[in-house]
C-alpha positions as CSV (number, residue, x, y, z in Angstrom):
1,X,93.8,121.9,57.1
2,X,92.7,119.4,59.5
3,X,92.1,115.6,58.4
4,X,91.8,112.5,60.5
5,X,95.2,110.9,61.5
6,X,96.2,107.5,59.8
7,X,96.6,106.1,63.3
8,X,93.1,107.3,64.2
9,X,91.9,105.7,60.8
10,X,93.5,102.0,61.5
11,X,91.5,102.5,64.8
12,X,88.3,101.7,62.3
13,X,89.8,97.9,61.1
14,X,88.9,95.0,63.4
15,X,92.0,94.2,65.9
16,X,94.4,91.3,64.9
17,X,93.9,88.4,67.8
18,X,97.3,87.6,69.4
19,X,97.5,84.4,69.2
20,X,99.8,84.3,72.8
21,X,98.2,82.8,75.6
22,X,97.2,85.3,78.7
23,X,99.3,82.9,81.2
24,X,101.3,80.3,80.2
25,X,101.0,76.5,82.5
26,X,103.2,77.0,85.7
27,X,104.4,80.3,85.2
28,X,102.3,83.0,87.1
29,X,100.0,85.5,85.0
30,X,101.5,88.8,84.0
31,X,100.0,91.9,85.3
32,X,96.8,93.1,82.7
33,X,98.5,96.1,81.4
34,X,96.3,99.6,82.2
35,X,94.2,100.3,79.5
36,X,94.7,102.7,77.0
37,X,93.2,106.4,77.1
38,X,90.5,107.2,74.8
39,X,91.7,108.9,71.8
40,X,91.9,113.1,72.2
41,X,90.0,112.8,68.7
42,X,86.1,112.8,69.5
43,X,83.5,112.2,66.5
44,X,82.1,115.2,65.9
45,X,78.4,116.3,67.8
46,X,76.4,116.2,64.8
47,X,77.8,113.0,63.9
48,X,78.1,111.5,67.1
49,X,77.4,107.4,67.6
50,X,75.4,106.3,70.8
51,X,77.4,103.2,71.1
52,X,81.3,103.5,72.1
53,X,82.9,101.8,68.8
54,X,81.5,100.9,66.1
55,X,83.9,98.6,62.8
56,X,83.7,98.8,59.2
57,X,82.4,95.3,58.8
58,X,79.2,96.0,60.2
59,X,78.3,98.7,57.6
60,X,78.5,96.4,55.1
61,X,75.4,94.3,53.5
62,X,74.9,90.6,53.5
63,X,74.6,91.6,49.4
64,X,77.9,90.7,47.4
65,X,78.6,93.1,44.6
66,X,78.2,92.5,40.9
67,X,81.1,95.5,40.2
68,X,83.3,93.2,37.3
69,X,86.8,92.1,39.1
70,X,89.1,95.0,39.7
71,X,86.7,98.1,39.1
72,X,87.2,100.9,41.4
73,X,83.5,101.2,42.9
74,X,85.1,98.4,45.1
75,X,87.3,101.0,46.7
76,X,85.3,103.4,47.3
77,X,82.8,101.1,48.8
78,X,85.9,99.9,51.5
79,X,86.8,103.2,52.2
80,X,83.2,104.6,52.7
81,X,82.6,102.0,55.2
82,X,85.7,102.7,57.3
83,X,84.5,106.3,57.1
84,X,81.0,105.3,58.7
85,X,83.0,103.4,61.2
86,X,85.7,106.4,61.6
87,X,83.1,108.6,62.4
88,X,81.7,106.3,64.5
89,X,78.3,106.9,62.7
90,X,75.1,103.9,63.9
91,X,73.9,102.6,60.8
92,X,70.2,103.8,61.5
93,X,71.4,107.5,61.5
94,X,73.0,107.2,58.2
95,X,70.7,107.2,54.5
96,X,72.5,106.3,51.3
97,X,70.8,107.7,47.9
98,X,71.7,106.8,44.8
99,X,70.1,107.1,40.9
100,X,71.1,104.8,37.7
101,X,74.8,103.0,36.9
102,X,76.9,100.5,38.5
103,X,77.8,102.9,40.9
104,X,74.5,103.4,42.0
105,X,74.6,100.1,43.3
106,X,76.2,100.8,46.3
107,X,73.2,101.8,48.9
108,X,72.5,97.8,48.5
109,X,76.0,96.7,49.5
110,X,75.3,98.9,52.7
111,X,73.6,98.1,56.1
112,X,72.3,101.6,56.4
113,X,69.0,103.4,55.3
114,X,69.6,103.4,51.5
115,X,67.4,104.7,48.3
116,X,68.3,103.5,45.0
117,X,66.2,106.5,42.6
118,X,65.1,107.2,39.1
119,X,68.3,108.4,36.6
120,X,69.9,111.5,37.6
121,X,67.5,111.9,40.2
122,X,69.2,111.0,43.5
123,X,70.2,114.6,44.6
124,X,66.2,115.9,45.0
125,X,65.4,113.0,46.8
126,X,68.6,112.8,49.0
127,X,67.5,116.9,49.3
128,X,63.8,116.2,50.8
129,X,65.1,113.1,52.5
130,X,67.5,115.4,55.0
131,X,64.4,118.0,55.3
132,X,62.5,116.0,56.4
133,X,64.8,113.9,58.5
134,X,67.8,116.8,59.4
135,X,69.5,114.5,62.1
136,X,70.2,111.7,59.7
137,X,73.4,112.0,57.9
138,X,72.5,111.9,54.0
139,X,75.5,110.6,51.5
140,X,74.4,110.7,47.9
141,X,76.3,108.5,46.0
142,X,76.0,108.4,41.8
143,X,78.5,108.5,38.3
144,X,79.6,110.7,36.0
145,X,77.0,110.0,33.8
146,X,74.1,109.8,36.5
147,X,75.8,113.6,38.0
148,X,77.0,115.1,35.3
149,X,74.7,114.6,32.8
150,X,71.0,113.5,32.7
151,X,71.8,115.1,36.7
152,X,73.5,118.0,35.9
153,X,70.8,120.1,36.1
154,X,70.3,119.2,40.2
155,X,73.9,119.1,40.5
156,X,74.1,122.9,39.8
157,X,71.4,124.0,42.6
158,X,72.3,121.3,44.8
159,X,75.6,123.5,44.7
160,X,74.6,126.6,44.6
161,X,71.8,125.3,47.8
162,X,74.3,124.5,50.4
163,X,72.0,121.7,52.2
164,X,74.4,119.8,54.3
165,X,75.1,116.6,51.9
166,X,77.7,114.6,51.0
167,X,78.0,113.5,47.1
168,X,79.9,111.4,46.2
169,X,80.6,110.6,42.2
170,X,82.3,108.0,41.1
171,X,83.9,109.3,37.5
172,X,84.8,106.4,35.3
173,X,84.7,108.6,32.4
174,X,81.8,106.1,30.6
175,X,78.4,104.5,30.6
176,X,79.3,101.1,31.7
177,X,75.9,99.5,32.4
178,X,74.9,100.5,29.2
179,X,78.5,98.4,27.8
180,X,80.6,101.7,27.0
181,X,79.5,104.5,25.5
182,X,80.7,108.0,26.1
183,X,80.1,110.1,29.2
184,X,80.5,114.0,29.9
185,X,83.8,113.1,30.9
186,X,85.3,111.4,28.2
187,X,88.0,112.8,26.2
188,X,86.5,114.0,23.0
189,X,88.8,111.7,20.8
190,X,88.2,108.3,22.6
191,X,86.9,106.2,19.6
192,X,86.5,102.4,21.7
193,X,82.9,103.1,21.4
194,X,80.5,101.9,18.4
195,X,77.9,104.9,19.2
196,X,81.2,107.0,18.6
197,X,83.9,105.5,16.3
198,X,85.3,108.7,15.4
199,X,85.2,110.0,18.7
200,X,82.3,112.3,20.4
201,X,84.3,116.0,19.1
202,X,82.7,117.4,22.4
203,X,84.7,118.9,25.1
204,X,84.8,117.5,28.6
205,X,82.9,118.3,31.3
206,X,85.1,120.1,34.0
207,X,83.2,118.7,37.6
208,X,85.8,120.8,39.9
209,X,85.5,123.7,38.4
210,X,81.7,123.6,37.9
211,X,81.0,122.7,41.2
212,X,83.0,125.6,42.2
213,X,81.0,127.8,39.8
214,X,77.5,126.8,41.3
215,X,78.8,127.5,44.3
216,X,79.5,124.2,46.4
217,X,81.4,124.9,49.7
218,X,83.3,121.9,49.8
219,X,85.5,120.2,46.9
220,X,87.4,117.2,46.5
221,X,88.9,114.8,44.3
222,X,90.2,111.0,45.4
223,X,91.2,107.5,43.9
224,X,89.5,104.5,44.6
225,X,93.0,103.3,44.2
226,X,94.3,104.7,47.3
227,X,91.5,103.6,49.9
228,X,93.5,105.4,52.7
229,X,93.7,108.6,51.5
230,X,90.0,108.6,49.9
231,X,89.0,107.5,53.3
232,X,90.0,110.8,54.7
233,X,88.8,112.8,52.3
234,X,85.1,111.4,52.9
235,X,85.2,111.9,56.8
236,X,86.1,115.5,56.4
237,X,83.7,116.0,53.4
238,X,81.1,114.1,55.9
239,X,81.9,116.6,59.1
240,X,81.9,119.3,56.2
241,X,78.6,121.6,57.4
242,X,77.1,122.1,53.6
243,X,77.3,120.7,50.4
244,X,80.6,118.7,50.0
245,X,81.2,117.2,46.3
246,X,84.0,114.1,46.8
247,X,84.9,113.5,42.6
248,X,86.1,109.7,43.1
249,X,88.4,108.9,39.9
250,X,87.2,105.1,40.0
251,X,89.0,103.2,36.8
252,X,86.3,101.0,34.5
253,X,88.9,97.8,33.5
254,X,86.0,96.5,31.8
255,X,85.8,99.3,28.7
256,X,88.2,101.9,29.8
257,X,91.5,99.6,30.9
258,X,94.2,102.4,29.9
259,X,92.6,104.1,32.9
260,X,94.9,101.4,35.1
261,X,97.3,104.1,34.4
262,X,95.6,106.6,36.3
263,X,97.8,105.1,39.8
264,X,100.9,106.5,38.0
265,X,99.4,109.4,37.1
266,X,98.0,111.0,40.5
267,X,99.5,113.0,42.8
268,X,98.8,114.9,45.9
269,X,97.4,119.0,44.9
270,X,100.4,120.8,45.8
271,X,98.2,123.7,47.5
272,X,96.3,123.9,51.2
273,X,92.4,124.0,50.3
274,X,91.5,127.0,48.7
275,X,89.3,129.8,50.5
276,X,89.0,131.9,48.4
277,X,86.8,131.8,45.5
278,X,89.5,133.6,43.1
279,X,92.5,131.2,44.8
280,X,90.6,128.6,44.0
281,X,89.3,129.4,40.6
282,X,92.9,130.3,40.3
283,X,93.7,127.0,41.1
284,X,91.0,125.1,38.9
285,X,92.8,126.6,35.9
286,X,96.0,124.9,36.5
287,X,94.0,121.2,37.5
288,X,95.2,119.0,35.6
289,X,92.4,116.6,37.2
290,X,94.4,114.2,38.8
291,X,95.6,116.2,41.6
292,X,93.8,114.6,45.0
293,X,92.7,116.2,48.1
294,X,90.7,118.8,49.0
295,X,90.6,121.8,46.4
296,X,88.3,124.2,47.8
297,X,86.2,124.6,51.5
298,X,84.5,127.4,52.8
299,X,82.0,128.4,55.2
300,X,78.8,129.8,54.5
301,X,75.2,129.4,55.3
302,X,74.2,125.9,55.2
303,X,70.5,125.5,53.7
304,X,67.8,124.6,56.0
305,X,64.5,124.0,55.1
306,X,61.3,125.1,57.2
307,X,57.9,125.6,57.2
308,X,56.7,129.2,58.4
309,X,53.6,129.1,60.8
310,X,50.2,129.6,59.0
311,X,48.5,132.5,60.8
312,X,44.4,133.2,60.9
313,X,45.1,135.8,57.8
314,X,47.1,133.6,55.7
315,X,44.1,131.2,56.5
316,X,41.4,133.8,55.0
317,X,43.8,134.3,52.1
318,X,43.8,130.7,51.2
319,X,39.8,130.2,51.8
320,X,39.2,133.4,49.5
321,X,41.0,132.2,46.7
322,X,40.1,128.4,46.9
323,X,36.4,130.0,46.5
324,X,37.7,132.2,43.4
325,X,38.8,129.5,42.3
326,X,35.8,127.3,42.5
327,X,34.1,129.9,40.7
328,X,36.7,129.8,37.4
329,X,36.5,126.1,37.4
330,X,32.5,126.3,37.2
331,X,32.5,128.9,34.6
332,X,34.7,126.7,32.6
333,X,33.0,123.5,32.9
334,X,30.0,124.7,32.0
């Protein structure tokens, strides 16, 4: 399994400034030391940068967030933009789409192309955004809520599609716009919500294992909690050709604060990535959805769209029944 070094990751933070003089007064100048040699590790061609380094800083909006103090969007937002830098990505190559929820905010706290959508909807427009535009590197960012539920239905055939995205859901496991109601992730007996006092009764929605199911080529889980390691996941979910589905567990202090618990309670998945679709459903069984990394990758066709040529017959075809047509719509109107 190959993921970017840490060492290669620190490269992405701003250099510390000495603070030491270059010569000292009456002492003669040390010898400028040979620069160093390029890193072995080059950005991948379909992600490559035209300019030679590029920071996190400069991914990041003049916008400051409205996230309430300690929630975990703020650590996904960090390590998505050492990611961008990472990768050494130029802003104007890279779109952010996003649909309804405080996660959703994030294409506005970014210095890159960004859509914020209609509810749910982020994944078809983030889909004819990268057919139209194929060289632009599309992230599709959302919550569980947003994904999972008035989404779900495009979450499945974005899946099952392939197109080379990267979506990333930040699970909180509640609506916390709306001030706290349950989510398809919440645990059937949480009861902290007035919509649900007794609890919702409804199992949980499994995103892992349905991904898997629809047929997503790429799956992982991270915590906005450990910036470093989520960091890594999202460059190789990025460099991923296909669909990759990055499940962020991102803690909502606000109206979930047990979930501060969550840093005890994750741990590194025990397994390499699965391959193999049986592995890994396998392997989905036993989850006990806080393991992090990367669960499942695979290669397989990534989803291109095109446009066929229209020849002279397909032409006559289209006149003859635009005229058949013309003729049913003056019968009817009649």
């Amino acid at each position: 399994m190959h993921e970017p070094s840490d060492q290669s990751l620190e490269a992405a933070s701003p250099p510390r400034p000495s603070g030491k003089p270059q010569a000292q007064r009456g002492k003669q100048a040390q010898p400028t030391p040979p620069a160093r040699e390029p890193s072995a590790r080059q950005p991948s061609p379909r992600h490559r940068a035209s300019i030679p380094s590029l920071r996190a800083q400069i991914y990041k909006s003049h916008i400051k967030p409205v996230w309430c103090p300690g929630c975990g969007h703020f650590g996904v937002l960090a390590a998505l933009t050492k990611t961008l830098a990472h990768l050494e990505l130029p802003p104007e190559r890279v779109a952010v789409v996003s649909g309804i929820g405080c996660s959703s905010r994030l294409p506005a706290y970014l210095a890159v192309h960004g859509f914020h959508g209609l509810h749910g909807r982020a994944l078809p427009l983030a889909a004819g955004l990268k057919s139209a535009r194929p060289e632009l590197t599309v992230i599709v960012a959302g919550g569980d809520g947003d994904g999972f539920s008035i989404g779900g239905n495009h979450f499945l055939h974005a899946c099952r599609r392939n197109q080379d995205l990267t979506y990333i859901v930040m699970d909180n496991e509640v609506y916390g716009m709306t001030k706290g109601q349950a989510s398809p992730t919440t645990q059937p007996d949480w009861c902290r919500s007035k919509l649900t006092p007794q609890g919702t009764g409804i199992r949980r929605f499994q995103p892992a294992a349905i991904a898997l199911a629809a047929g997503a080529s790429f799956i992982a889980r991270g915590f906005a909690g450990a910036p470093a390691g989520l960091t890594r996941l999202l460059a190789a979910a990025i460099e991923h050709p296909g669909f990759a589905f990055v499940h962020v567990l991102s803690p909502c202090r606000t109206f979930r604060p047990e979930q501060q618990h969550w840093k005890q309670q994750v741990h590194p998945c025990e397994l390499e990535p699965a391959q193999d679709l049986a592995q890994a459903a396998a392997l989905m069984q036993r989850d006990d959805g806080m393991a992090l990394g990367i669960l499942f990758r695979q290669r397989i066709p990534v989803y291109a769209a095109g446009v066929a040529p229209i020849t002279e017959q397909a032409l006559r075809q289209i006149a003859a029944h635009s005229g058949a047509l013309a003729e049913i719509e003056a019968e009817l109107c009649r």
